[in-house]
C-alpha positions, 0 to 999 in steps of 0.5 A: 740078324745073324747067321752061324757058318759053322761047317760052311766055307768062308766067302770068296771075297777081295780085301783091299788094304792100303800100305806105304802109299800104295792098294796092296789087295789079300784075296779070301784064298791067300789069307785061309788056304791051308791054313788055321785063321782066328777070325774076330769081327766087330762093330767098328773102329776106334768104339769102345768095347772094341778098343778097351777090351776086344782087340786088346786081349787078342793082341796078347793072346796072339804069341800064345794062339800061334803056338797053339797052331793058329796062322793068323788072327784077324780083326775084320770091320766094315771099316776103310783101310786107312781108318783101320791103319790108324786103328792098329796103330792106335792099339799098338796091336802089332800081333794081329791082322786088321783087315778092312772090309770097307763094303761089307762083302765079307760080312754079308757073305757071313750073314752078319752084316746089320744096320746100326742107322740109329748111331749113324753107322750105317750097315756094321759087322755084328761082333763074332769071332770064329776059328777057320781052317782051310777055308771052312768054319769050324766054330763060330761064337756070335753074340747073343741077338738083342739091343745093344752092343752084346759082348759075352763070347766072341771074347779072346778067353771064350777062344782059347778055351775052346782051342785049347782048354787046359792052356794057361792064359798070359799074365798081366804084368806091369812093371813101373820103372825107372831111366838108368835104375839097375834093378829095373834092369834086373827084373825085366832081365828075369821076366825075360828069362822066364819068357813072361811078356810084360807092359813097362811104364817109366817114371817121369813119361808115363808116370809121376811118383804120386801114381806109384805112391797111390798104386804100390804104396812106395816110392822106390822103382822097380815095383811090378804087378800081377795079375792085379797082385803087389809084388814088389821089387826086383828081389820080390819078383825072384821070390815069385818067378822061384816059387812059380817054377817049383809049384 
């Protein structure tokens, strides 16, 4: 079903990308040439394993893989480029390539292209995910071969900790907040100042005072969350953001 390049170069392909109205094309030699590339492939657009969790966690853990050295990543489908467009846009995925691999030349030459004709798909990338440099593979996790949609290590975690096995990972962090509230203000400055991204959700756009009520039991705004952890306020957070530099 699938075939591990590791050692091997990757294909000398042409992709085909659509961008303000006009074919734009990245050829295999601009895009890997010199270069440090994570590679992650996927089934198809717009599916849900691929948009709850597989480009989601690559899209946070872009900023931290380009200080690790890594150029580029990229997610590959066998996918048009419009579609693909749509797809980021959707994902809000901004940190990460999506490279359209619309006849599946780049997935064939990798091995990995498979018939998903019992969904309707027709041929599709099995998912895997690889670390390139200068056009060579040097490691490859591809999911494990059985029915399905297998997904236990083309991860984003799965990669970074093979690249960098002692790095920390991203938090989660949320912050529910309030138009004109200035100690909403105050604690995205602090989560700012101590270079910790974060996700903000606004009362009355994206939220409505029962939400906070049922998460954080309170009413109040700003209350930020952790990694699944209940801060609290501004206050709370400096307590926190003051504990994690001392630790």
């Amino acid at each position: 079903m699938s075939t591990n390049k590791e050692k091997h170069r990757v294909p000398d392909v042409t992709f085909r990308i659509r961008r303000d109205h006009e074919w734009v094309e990245r050829k295999s030699a601009d895009i890997f040439k010199g270069r440090t590339v994570i590679v992650f492939s996927l089934p198809g657009a717009f599916t849900p394993t691929c948009s709850s969790t597989h480009v989601p966690r690559y899209n946070q853990f872009a900023p931290l893989f380009k200080k690790l050295g890594v150029d580029e990543v990229i997610c590959v489908s066998v996918n048009d480029s419009f579609v693909m467009n749509e797809w980021q846009e959707d994902q809000q995925a901004s940190a990460i390539t999506f490279l359209p691999d619309g006849n599946g030349d780049f997935t064939r030459g990798m091995g990995m292209l498979v018939s998903k004709n019992d969904l309707g798909f027709g041929d599709r990338s099995w998912r895997y995910s690889m670390l390139v440099k200068d056009g060579v593979v040097e490691k490859m996790f591809i999911e494990p071969e059985r029915a399905g949609d297998p997904f236990e290590v083309s991860d984003a975690d799965t990669m970074l900790s093979y690249l960098a096995p002692k790095a920390a990972k991203p938090l989660d962090i949320t912050v529910f907040s309030r138009k004109g509230c200035p100690f909403c203000v105050r604690a995205k400055g602090l989560l700012h100042d101590a270079e910790l991204d974060f996700e903000e959700l606004v009362l009355n756009r994206d939220f409505t005072d029962r939400t906070l009520r049922a998460v954080a039991g309170a009413t109040s705004v700003p209350q930020i969350f952790i990694n699944g952890e209940h801060i609290g306020g501004s206050e709370a957070l400096e307590t926190w953001l003051q504990t994690r530099r001392a630790a």
